[in-house]
C-alpha positions as CSV (number, residue, x, y, z in Angstrom):
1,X,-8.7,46.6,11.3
2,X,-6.4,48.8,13.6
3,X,-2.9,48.0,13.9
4,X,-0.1,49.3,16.7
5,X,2.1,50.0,14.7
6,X,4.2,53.4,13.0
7,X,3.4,54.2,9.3
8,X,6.4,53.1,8.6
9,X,5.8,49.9,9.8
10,X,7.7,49.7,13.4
11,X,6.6,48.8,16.9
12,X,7.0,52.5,18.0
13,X,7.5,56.1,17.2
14,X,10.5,57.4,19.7
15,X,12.7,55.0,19.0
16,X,15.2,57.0,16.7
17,X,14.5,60.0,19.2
18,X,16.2,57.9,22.0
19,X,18.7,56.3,19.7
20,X,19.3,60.4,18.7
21,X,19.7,61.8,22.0
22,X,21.5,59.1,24.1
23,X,24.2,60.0,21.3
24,X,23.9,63.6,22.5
25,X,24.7,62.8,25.7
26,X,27.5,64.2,27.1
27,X,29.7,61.5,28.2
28,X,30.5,58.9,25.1
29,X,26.7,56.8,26.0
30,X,26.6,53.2,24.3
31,X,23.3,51.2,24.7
32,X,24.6,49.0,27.6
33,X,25.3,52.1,29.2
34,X,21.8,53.7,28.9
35,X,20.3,50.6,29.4
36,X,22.6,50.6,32.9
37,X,21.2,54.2,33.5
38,X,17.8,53.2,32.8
39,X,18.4,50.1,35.5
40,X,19.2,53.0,38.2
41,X,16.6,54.8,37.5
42,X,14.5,51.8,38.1
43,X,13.8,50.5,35.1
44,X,14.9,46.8,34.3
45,X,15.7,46.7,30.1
46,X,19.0,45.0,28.9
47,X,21.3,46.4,26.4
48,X,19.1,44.1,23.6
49,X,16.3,46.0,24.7
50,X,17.6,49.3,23.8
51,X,18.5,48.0,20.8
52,X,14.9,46.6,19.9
53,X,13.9,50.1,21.1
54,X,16.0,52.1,18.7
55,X,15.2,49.9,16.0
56,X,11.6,50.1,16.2
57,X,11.4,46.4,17.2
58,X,9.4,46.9,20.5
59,X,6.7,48.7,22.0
60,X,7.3,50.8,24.6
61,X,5.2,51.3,27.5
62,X,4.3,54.3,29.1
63,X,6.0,54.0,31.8
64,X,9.5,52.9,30.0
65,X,8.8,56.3,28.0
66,X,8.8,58.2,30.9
67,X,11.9,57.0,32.6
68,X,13.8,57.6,29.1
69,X,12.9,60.6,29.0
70,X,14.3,61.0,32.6
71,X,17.2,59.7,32.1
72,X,17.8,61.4,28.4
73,X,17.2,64.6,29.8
74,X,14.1,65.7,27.5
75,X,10.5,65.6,27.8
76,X,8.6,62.5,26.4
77,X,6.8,64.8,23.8
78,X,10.2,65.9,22.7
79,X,10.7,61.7,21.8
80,X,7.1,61.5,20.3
81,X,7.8,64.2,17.6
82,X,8.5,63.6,14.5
């Protein structure tokens, strides 16, 4: 049986990435603010769903991966390493 999920159990594997580099940002970055960033890059997720993100909680799509990389300033491989 497959599952979608991390070996350690969570919903994705770049969570802790984003959580690690939207704390590297340059100005002080909280979720709400990401997840504001993220809304003007086009991409409609709430503060909760940054959270859920960083926590492993949700999957991410393809498409959210790509704009959080944008918006974090890193390539998406660089939030799909280990």
């Amino acid at each position: 049986m497959y599952k979608n999920r991390s070996p350690e159990g969570k919903n994705n594997i770049c969570g802790k990435k984003v959580a690690e580099y939207r704390k590297k940002m340059p100005e002080k970055t909280s979720q709400k603010k990401l997840a504001d960033l993220l809304q003007l890059a086009g991409l409609d997720l709430d503060k909760n769903a940054v959270q859920r993100i960083e926590s492993g909680q949700r999957f991410v799509t393809d498409i959210e991966l790509r704009t959080l990389a944008h918006v974090l300033n890193v390539s998406y491989e660089t939030l799909l390493e280990d």
